[in-house]
C-alpha positions as CSV (number, residue, x, y, z in Angstrom):
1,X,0.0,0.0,0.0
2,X,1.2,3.4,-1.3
3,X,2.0,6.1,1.8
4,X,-1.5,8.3,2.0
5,X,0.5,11.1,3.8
6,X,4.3,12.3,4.3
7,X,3.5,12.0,8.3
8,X,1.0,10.3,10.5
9,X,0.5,12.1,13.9
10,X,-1.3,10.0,16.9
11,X,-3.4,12.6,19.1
12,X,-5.3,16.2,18.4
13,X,-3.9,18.0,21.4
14,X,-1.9,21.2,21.2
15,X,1.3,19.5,20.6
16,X,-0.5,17.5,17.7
17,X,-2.3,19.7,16.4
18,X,0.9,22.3,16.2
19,X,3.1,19.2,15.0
20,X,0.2,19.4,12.1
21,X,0.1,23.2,11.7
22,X,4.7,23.2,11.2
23,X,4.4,20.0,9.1
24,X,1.6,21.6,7.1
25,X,3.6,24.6,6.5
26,X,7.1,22.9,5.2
27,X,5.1,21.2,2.6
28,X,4.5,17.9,4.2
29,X,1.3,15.8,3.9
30,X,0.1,15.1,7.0
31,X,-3.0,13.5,8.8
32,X,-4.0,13.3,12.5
33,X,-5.3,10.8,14.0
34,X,-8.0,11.5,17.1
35,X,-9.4,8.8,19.5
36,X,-11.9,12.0,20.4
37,X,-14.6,13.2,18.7
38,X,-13.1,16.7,18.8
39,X,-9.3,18.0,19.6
40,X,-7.5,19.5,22.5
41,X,-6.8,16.5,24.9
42,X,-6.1,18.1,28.1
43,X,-6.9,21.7,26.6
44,X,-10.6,21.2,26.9
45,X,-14.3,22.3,27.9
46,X,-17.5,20.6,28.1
47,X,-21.4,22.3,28.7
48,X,-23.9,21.3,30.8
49,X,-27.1,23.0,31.0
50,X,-26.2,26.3,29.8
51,X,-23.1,26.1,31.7
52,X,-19.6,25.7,30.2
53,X,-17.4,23.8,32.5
54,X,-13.1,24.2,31.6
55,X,-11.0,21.1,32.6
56,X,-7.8,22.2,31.0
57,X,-6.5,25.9,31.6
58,X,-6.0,28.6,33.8
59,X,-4.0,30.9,31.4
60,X,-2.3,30.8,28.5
61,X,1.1,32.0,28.6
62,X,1.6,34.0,25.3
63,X,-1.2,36.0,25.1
64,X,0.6,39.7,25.2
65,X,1.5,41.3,22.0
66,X,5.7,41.0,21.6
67,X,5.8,38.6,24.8
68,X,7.5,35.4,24.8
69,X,5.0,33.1,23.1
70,X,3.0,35.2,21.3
71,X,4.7,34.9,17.8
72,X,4.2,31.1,18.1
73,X,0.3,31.3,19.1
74,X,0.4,34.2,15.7
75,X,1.7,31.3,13.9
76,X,-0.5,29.0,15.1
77,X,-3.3,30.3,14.2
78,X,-4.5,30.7,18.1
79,X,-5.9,34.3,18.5
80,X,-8.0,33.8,15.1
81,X,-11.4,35.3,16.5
82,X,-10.4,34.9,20.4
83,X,-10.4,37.6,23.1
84,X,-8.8,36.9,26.4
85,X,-9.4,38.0,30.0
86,X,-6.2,39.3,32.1
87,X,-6.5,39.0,35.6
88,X,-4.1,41.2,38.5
89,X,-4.1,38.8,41.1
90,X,-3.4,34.7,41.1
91,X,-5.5,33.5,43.6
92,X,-6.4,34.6,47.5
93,X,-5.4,32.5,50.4
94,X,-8.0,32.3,53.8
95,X,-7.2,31.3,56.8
96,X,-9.4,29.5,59.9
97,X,-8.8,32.9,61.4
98,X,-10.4,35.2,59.2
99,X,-6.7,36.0,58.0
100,X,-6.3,36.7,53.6
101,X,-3.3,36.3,51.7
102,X,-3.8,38.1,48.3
103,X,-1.7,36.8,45.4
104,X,-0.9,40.3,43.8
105,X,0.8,39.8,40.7
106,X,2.6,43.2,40.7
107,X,5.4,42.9,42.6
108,X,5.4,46.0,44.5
109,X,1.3,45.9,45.5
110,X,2.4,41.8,46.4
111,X,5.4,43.2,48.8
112,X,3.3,45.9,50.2
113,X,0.4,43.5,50.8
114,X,2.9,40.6,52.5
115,X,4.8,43.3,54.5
116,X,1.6,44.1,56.1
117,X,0.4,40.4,56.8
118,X,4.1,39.7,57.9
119,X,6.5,42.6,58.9
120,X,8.6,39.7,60.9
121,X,9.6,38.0,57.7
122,X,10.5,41.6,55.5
123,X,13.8,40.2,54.5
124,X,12.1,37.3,52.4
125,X,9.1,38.8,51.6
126,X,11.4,41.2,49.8
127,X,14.0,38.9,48.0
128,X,10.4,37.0,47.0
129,X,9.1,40.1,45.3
130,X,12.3,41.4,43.6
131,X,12.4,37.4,42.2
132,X,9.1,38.4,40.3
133,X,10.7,41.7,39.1
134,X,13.2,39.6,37.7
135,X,11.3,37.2,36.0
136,X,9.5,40.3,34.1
137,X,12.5,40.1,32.1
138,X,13.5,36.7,31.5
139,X,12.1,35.5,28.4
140,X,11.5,31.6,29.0
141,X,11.0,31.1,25.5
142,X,14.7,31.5,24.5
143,X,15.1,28.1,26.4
144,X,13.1,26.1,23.8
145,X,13.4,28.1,20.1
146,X,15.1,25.5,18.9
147,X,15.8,21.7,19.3
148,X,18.9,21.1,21.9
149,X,20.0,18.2,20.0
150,X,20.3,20.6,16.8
151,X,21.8,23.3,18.8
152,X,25.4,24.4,17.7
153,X,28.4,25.8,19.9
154,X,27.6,29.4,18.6
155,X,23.9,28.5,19.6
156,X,24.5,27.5,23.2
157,X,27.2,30.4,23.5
158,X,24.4,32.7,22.7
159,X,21.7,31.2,24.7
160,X,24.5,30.9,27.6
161,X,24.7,35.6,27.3
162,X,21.3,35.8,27.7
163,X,20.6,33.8,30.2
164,X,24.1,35.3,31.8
165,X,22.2,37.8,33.8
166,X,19.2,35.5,35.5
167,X,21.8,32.8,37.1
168,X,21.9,34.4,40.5
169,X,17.8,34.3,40.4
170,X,17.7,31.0,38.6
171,X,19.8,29.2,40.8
172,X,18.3,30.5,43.8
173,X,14.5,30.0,43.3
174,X,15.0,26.8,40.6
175,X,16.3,24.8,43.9
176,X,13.4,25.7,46.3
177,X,9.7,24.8,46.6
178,X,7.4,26.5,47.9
179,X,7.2,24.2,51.1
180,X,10.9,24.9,51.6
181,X,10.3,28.5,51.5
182,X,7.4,28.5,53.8
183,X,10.1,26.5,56.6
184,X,11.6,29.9,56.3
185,X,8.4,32.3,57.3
186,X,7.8,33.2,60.8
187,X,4.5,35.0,60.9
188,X,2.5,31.6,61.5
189,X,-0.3,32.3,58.9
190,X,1.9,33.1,55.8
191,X,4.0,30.4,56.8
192,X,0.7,28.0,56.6
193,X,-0.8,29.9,53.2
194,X,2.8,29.8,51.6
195,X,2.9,26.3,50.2
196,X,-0.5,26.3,48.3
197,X,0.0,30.0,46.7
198,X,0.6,28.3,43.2
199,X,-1.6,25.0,43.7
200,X,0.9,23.0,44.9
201,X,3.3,23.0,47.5
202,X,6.6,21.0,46.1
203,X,6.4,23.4,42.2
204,X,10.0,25.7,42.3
205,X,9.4,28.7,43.5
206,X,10.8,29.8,39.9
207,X,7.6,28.5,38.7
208,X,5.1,30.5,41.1
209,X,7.6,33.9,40.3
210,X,7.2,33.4,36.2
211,X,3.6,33.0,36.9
212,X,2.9,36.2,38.3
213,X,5.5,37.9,36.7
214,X,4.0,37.0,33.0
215,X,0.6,38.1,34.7
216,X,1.6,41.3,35.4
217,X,3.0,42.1,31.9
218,X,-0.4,40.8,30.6
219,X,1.5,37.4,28.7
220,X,-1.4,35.3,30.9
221,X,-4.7,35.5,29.8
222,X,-8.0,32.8,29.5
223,X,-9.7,32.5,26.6
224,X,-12.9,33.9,26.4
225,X,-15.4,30.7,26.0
226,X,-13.1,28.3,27.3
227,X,-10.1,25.8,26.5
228,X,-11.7,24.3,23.6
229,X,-12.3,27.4,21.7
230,X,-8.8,27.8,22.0
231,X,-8.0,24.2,21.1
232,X,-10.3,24.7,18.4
233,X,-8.7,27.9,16.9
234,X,-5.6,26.0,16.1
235,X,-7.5,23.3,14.8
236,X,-9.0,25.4,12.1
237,X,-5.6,26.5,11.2
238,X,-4.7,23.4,10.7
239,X,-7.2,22.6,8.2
240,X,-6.6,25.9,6.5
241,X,-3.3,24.7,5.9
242,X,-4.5,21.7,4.1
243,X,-4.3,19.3,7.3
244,X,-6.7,16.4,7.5
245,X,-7.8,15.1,10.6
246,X,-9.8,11.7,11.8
247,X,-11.6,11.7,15.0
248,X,-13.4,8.9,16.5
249,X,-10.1,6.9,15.4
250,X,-8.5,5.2,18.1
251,X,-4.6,4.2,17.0
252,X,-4.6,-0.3,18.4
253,X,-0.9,-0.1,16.8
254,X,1.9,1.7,15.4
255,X,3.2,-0.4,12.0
256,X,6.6,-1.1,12.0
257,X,8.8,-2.9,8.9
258,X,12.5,-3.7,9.3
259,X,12.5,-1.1,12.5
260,X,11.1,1.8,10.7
261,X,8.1,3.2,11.4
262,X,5.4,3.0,8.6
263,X,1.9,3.7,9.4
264,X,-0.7,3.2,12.2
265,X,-3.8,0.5,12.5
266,X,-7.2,1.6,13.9
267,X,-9.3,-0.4,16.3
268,X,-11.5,-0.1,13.4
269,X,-8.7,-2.5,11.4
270,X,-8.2,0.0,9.3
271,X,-4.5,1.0,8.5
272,X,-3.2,3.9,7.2
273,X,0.9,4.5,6.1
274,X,3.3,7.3,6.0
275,X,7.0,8.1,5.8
276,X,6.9,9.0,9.3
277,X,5.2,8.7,12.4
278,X,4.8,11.8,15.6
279,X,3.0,10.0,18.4
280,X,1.1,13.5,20.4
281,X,-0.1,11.2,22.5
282,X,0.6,10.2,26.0
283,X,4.1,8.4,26.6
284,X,3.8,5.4,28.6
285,X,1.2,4.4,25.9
286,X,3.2,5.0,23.1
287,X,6.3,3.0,23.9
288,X,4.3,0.3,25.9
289,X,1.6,-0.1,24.0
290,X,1.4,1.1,20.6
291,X,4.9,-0.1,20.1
292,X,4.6,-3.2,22.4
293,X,7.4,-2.1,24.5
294,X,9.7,-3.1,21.5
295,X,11.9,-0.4,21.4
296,X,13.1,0.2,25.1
297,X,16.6,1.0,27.5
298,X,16.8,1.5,31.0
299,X,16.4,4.9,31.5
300,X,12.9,5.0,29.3
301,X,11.6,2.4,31.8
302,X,13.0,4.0,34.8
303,X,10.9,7.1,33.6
304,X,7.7,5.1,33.7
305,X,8.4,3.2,36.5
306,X,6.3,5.2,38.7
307,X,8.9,6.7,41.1
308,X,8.0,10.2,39.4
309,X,5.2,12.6,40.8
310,X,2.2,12.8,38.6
311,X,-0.2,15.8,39.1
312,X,-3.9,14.2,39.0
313,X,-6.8,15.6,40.7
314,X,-10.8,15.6,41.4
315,X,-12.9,18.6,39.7
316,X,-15.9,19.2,41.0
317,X,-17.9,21.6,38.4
318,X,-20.7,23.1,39.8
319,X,-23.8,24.9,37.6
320,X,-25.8,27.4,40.6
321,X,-27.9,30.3,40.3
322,X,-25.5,32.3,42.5
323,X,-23.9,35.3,41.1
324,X,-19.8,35.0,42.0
325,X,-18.6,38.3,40.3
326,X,-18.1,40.1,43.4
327,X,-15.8,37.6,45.0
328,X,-12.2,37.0,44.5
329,X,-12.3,34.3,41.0
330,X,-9.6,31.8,42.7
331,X,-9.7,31.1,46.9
332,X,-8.0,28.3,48.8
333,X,-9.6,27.6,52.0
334,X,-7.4,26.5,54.6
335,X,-9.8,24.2,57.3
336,X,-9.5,24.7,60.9
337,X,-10.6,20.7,60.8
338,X,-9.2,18.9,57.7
339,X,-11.7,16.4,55.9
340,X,-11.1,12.8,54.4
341,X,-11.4,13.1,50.8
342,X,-10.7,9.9,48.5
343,X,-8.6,8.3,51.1
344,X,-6.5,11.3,52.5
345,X,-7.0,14.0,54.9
346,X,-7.1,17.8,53.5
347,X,-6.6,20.9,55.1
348,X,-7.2,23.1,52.0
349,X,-9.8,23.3,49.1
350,X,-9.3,25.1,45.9
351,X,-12.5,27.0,44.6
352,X,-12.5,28.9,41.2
353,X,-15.2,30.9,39.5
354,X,-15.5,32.0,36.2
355,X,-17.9,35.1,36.3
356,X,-15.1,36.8,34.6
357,X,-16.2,35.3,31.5
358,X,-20.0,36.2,30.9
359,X,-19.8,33.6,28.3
360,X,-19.5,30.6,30.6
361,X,-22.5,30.6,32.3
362,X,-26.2,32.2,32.2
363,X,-26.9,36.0,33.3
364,X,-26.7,36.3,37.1
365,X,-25.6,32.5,37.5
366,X,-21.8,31.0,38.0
367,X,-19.6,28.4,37.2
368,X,-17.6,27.1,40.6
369,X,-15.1,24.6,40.5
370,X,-13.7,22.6,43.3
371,X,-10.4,21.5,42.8
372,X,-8.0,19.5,44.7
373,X,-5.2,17.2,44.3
374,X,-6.2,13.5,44.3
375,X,-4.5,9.6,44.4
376,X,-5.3,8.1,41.3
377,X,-4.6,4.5,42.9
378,X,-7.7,5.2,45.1
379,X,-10.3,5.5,42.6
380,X,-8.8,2.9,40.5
381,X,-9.5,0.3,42.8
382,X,-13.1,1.8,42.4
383,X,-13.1,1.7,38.9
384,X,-15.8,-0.8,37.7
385,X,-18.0,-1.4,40.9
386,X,-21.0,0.5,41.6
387,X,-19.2,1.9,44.2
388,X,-17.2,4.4,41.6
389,X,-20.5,6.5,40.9
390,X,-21.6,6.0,44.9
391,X,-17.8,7.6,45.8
392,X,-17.9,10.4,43.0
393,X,-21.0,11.8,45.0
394,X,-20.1,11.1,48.7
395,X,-16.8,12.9,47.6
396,X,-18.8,15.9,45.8
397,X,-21.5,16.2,48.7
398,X,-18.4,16.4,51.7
399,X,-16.5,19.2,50.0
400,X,-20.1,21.6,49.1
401,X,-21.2,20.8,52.4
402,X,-18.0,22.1,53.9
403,X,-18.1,24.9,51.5
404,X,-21.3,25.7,52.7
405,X,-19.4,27.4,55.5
406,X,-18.0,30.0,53.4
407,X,-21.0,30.2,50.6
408,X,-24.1,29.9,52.0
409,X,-27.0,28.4,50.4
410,X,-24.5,26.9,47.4
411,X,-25.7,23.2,47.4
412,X,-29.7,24.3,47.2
413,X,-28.5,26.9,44.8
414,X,-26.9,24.1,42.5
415,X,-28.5,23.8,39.1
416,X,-26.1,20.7,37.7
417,X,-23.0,19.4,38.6
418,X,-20.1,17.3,37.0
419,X,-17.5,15.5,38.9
420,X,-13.8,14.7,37.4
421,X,-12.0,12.1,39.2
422,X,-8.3,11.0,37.5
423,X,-9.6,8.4,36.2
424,X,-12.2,10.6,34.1
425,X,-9.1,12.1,32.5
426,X,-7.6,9.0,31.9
427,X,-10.4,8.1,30.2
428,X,-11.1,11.0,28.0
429,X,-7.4,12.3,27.0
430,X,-5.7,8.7,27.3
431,X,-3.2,10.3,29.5
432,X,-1.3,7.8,32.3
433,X,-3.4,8.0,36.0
434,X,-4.9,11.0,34.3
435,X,-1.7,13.4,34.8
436,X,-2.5,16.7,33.5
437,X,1.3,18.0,33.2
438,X,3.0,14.7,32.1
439,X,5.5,14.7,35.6
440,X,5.0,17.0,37.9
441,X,7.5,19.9,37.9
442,X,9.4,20.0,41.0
443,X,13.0,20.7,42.1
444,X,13.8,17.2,42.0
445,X,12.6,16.9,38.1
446,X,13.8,20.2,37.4
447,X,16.6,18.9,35.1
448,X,14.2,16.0,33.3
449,X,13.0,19.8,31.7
450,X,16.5,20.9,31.0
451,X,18.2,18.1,30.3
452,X,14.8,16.9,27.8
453,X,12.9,13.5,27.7
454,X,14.1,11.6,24.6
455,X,12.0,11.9,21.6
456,X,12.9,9.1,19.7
457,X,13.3,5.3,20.9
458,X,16.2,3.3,20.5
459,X,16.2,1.2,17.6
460,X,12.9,2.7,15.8
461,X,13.6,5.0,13.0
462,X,11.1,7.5,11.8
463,X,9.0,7.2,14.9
464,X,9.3,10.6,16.9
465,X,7.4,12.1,20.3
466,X,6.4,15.0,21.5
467,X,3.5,16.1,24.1
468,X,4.1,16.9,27.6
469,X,5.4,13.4,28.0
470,X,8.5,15.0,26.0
471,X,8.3,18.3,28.0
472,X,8.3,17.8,31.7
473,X,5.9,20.6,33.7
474,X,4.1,20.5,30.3
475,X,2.4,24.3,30.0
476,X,0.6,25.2,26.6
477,X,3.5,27.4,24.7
478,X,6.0,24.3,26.1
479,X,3.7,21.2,24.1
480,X,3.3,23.3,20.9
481,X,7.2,24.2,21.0
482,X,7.6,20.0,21.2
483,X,5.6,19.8,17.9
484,X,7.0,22.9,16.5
485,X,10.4,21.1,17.1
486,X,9.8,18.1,15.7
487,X,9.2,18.9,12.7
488,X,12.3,21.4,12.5
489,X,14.3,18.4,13.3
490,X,12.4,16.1,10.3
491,X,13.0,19.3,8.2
492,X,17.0,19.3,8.8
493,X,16.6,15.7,8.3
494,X,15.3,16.3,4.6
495,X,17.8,19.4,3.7
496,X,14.7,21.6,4.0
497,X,14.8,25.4,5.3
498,X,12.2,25.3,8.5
499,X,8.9,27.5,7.1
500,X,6.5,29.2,9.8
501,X,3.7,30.3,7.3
């Protein structure tokens, strides 16, 4: 059978779907393949009675005109018919005591706010703040423009002078999480608050510091109508540029002849071949599955062997006739009595509104989310039984009763609700215990992201990866640089000058 494109690519997401776009553009043939019926994987939205629930993003780094990212979302296609919302402040932090930490993203309103809270701990509070002034500067896409394993001596002596005057803040905040900054603080309530300012307590302070400082030069916005319209913006690029794409068409295999890959079988049977094949799907499944675990070394399986931290968690989406605009649109509640939820005891909740976004819900009514981290191993062993449903429930009913504390009248104000579990976005993206980062970025996996997951397998020629799988920490800009890259790399295979329109 005759090749019916130049390149296959396994999985719709935005790492696909850019792989598509870049291969599209350097005058390659290429077809996507989509167990879905629509694309985005992770980057994703779903309605429910009027009500638009978002399972995939807070913000979108990118999003500022002449900011790091934004030339790649221009060449993507992303903004096509898209407005964004920009918010001035992460999240807010309550304590059992009535006590607030607000998440200023300015730098000098955040140091003014913290001194307040915690004159004792001025020294840190400062260095903390004058970290985010310094991350105003630092353009983080320089790190991943082009392929490291293409990258010349004259390349990494350039990259090396501009990245020359961020080492002292790099090294400093790179190597400590927020839970070993908080072991620092000595006004009791920051110290407390501290860990769970960026969602999760072991994430680099580095991270948390980028956040807010791409926040506060407008490079972080949410797109209005959700994930998926952003998901879905790309997408039609994509087909502008001649793409094709198959949904509903799960990939059983990955054909291989005399160790090259050549084309990709369907649960349906049917097969389809290609010079080459980009799995934009999730890792583990690729080398274990669709490739049988045929082309393997020791340091591929020691990456899935389960030693490193996956981020997976339970979303509670809630539909009420309650109008949110006047509160703060992200809170964490810190519990004077911490509750069991899915097998562990938790002293915080996460609770997110999107009145920000008239779009996402009916006049005078709210989208609320409850999210918190959650053990995938616990609601696998559910998986199957009756009890699953029966635990999805008692889970949501605890956490809005609690909430009830702080929102009164929520659970009779509820109009429809939708619960998320791990397993849920197992299920629907394919990725491993539902990880919605690939491995969580910590200080410990820090140099997986500098040092790079390998993109090809040992043995298999003309197979490549990319995803979050590839790009540890994951982030939107990060996948759709991995597909970008990719096909740079197939295009300096092939003697071809890399085209971006």
């Amino acid at each position: 059978m005759a090749p019916t494109a130049d390149i296959i690519i396994i999985g719709a997401g935005i790492s696909g779907l850019a792989a598509g776009c870049y291969a599209q553009m350097n005058g390659y043939r290429s077809q996507i393949f989509e167990a879905h019926e629509q694309p985005g994987g992770l980057c994703t939205a779903w309605q429910r009675q009027g009500y638009t629930f978002d399972g995939g993003i807070h913000y979108v780094f990118g999003t500022g005109p002449g900011q790091p990212f934004y030339s790649l979302w221009q060449e993507l296609g992303a903004f096509e018919g898209l407005a964004f919302t920009n918010q001035t402040e992460f999240m807010q932090l309550y304590g059992p005591q009535g006590e607030v930490l607000r998440v200023h993203s300015q730098p000098d309103t955040l140091q003014e706010h913290l001194l307040a809270l915690a004159p004792e701990d001025a020294k840190l509070i400062e260095g903390f703040c004058q970290g985010v002034r310094k991350f105003k500067e630092f353009d983080l896409s320089m790190l991943q423009q082009k392929p490291k394993s293409l990258m010349t001596a004259a390349d990494w002596a350039r990259l090396g002078k501009q990245v020359l005057p961020f080492m002292g803040v790099l090294g400093k905040w790179s190597q400590l999480s927020l839970r070993d900054l908080a072991g620092q603080v000595k006004n009791p309530f920051l110290r407390s608050a501290m860990p769970h300012m960026f969602a999760w307590p072991d994430v680099p302070v580095m991270v948390g510091l980028s956040l807010l400082a791409y926040l506060d030069n407008g490079n972080a916005g949410s797109p209005v109508g959700g994930a998926l319209n952003f998901a879905r913006a790309i997408e039609q690029r994509y087909l502008a540029l001649g793409g094709e794409i198959h949904y509903s068409a799960q990939v059983e295999r990955v054909l291989v002849e005399d160790d090259q890959a050549v084309g990709v079988r369907l649960y349906s049977n049917e097969t389809y071949r290609a010079r080459r094949v980009i799995s934009a799907c999730d890792g583990r499944r690729s080398i274990f599955e669709l490739l049988r675990g045929e082309y393997i070394n020791r340091r591929l399986e020691k990456l899935y062997d389960g030693h490193l931290p996956i981020y997976s968690q339970l979303q509670v989406s809630l539909g009420v006739t309650m109008d949110f605009s006047h509160r703060p649109h992200w809170v964490t509640h810190l519990l004077k009595e911490p509750i069991a939820i899915a097998g562990q005891d938790r002293s915080e909740i996460g609770v997110k509104h999107y009145c920000f976004d008239p779009s996402m819900a009916p006049p005078g009514k709210s989208v609320v989310m409850i999210m918190l981290t959650s053990p995938y191993s616990y609601w696998q062993q559910l998986y199957g039984r009756t009890a699953y449903q029966a635990e999805e429930s008692q889970e949501a009913k605890i956490l809005i009763e609690r909430l009830e504390e702080f929102y009164p009248g929520l659970g009779a104000s509820i109009e429809c609700m939708d619960v998320a579990t791990p397993l849920s976005y197992e299920r629907y993206t394919g990725n491993w215990q539902g990880a919605s980062c690939g491995w969580l970025l910590t200080k410990d996996t820090l140099p997986l992201m500098i040092k790079g997951v390998p993109k090809r397998l040992p043995g298999l020629e003309r197979f490549y990866m990319v995803s979050q799988w590839t790009e540890p920490g994951g982030s939107l800009p990060i996948v759709a640089l991995s597909g970008r890259n990719m096909v740079y790399e197939i295009c300096r295979e092939d003697g071809r000058a890399f085209e971006t329109s």
